[in-house]
N, C-alpha and C positions, 0 to 999 in steps of 0.2 A: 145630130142636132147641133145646134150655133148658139152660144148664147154669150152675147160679148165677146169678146176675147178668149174664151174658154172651149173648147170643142169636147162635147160628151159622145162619146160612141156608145151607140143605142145596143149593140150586141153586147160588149163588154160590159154596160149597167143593169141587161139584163142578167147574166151570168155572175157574176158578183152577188145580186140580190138573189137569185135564185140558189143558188148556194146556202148564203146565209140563211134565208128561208127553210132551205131543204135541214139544217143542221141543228136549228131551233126549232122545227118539227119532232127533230127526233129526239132532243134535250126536255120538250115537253113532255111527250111522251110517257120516256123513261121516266121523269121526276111523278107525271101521274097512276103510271102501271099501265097506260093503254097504247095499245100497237097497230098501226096500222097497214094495209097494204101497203107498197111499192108504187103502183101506179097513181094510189091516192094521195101519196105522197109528193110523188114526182107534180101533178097536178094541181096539188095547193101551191107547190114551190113554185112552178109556172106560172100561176096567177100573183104572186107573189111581185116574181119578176118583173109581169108587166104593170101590174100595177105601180113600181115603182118609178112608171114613165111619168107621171101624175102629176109630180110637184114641180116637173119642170114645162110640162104645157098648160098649166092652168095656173094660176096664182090667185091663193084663197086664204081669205082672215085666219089666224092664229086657232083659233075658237071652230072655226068651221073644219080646220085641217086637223085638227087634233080630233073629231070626232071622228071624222073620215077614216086617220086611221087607225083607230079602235075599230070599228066596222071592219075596215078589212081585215083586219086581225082575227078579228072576230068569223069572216067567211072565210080566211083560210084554215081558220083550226075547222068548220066543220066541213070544209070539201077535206080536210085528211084525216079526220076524226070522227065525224056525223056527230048526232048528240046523244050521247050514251043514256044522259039526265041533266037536267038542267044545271043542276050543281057541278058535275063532270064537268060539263062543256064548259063552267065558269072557270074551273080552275087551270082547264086546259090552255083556256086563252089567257088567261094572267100567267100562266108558266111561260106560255108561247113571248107576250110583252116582255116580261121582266127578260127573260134569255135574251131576246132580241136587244133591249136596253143594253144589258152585260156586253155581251160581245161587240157590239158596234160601239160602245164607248171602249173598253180595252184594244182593240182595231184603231180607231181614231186616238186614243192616248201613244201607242205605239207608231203610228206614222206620223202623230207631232213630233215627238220625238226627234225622232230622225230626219223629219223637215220636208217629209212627203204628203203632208197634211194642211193646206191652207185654204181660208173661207170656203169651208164647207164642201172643197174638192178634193179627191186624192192624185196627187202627180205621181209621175214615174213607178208607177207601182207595178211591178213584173210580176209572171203570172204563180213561180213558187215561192218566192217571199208570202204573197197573200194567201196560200194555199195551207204553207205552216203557220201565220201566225192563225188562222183562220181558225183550225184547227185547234192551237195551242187556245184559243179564247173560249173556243168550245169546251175543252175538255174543264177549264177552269169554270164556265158556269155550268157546266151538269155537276162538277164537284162541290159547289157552291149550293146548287138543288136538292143534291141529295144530302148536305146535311143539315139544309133550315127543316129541310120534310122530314130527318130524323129525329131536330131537336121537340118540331110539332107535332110528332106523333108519340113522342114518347109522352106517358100519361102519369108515372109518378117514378119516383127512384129511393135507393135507399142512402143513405147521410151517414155518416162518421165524424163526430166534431171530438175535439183533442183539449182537454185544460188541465196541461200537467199530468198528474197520475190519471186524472177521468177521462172515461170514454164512453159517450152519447151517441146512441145507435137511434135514430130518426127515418120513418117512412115517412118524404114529404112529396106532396104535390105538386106536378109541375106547373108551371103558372106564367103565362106569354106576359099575360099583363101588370107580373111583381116587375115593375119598373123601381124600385126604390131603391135610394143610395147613400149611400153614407155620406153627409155635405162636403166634411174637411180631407177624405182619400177620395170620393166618390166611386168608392168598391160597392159591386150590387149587396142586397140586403136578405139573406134564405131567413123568414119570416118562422119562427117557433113556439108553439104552445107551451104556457108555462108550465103545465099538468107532465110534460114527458121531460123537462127537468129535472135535475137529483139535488136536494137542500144544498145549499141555499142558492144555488142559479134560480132556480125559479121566483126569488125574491127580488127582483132589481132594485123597487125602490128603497130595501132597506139597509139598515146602516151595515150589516154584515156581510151584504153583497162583496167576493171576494175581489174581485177586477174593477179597473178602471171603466166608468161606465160613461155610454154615448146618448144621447137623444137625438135619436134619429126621425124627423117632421116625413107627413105622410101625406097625400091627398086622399080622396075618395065621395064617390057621388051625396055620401051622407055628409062630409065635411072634410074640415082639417083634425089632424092626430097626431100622437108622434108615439115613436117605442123608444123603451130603453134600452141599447144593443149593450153588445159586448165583442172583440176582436178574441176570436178562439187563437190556439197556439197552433192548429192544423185543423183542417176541412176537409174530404174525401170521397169524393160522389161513388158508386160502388157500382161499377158494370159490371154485366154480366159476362164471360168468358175471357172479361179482359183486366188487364190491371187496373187498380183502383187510381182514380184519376184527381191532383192534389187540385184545389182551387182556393183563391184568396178573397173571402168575402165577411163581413157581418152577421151577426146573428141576434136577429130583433124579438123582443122577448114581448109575445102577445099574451096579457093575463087575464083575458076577458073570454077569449072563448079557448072550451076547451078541446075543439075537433074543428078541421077543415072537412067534411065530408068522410069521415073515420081517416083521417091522414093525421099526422103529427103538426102539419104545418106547410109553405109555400117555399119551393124555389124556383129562383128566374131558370127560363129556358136559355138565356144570353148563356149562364156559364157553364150546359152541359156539355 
């Protein structure tokens, strides 16, 4: 194909995407636990390929290509997946997106770089340089997969917070959506019932609270709020078979309710 100034060879674009294709298949996959044939595989990748001829024989609004290729995304996760369930099939193809996203931005960040990357084409690009970094993009977003899918599947953990001589053992729940930060460090914020504090932590607002205390402002569908935190001298999430892991965060002191769902309290999944 001709386009301008520019010559894309139709075999090389497909072999390129289908690769890619082929490699974000099996990144999906993994990251959802479903496996597929070989052939089913090779076949999405295939389709993958050729459909990548697309953008350069047809030129179509923003709006209409962006739907486009969700759809195809969307038909190649089920020619290599079918649809397990509907939920399955959703995650399958947002795993399949996002991979795809990762790698071909890491790919394209790496040949700007090095100045083999301009408007939108790759120059001089031989065929084991693309081979390793291809690879090396891969292995980076299935690493990247498997641990948003650990921090989201993990459902509650156990807490060690440190003030001086004291030590508060906390079973908290994990929670995607404790976004909240401490304004002036913007360190996240592990959310605790005052009921599982030891006198006088559980009194923030009084005059014998022993630390320097923060108010930390909150949103939530019922309004605005705020907690009154406190910076522990050490934090400690506490894995299983593994050492306990330190992290630097807040701890906002909720005196209204006394249970999250029989849990102590909330923490972000950002700092597991």
């Amino acid at each position: 194909m001709y386009d301008g100034q520019v010559v894309i060879y139709a075999d090389i674009l497909f072999l390129i995407n289908f690769s890619m294709d082929y490699l974000c298949l099996f990144i999906a996959g993994r990251i959802q636990n479903r496996f597929c044939k070989a052939l089913r595989l090779l076949a999405a990748s295939a389709f993958g390929g050729l459909y990548s001829f697309i953008p350069y024989i047809v030129e179509m609004p923003v709006l209409f290509s962006l739907i486009l290729h969700i759809s195809a995304a969307a038909l190649i996760c089920l020619i290599a997946f079918g649809v397990p369930d509907a939920k399955k099939f959703l995650l399958l193809t947002g795993s399949f997106i996002i991979s795809s996203a990762l790698m071909g931005g890491l790919i394209t960040a790496i040949y700007s770089i090095t100045g083999k990357y301009s408007e939108g084409v790759y120059t001089e690009t031989d065929a084991l340089s693309f081979c390793l970094i291809c690879l090396l993009s891969a292995a980076i977003a299935l690493s990247y997969g498997m641990i948003c899918k650990k921090r989201i599947h993990t459902s509650s953990t156990d807490v060690k917070i440190y003030i001086g001589d004291e030590k508060i053992t906390a079973r908290l729940l994990c929670d995607s959506g404790n976004l909240v930060t401490e304004p002036f460090s913007s360190l996240p914020v592990i959310i605790l019932s005052a009921t599982c504090l030891p006198h006088p932590y559980d009194m923030p607002e009084s005059d014998v609270f022993p630390l320097p205390i923060r108010i930390i402002p909150f949103s939530t569908s019922a309004g605005k709020n705020c907690f009154f935190g406190f910076r522990p001298d050490r934090i400690e999430i506490i894995r299983p078979t593994k050492s306990p892991k330190r992290v630097d965060a807040f701890i906002g002191i909720d005196t209204e309710n006394r249970s999250y769902s029989g849990y102590d309290g909330l923490v972000p999944t950002s700092i597991l």
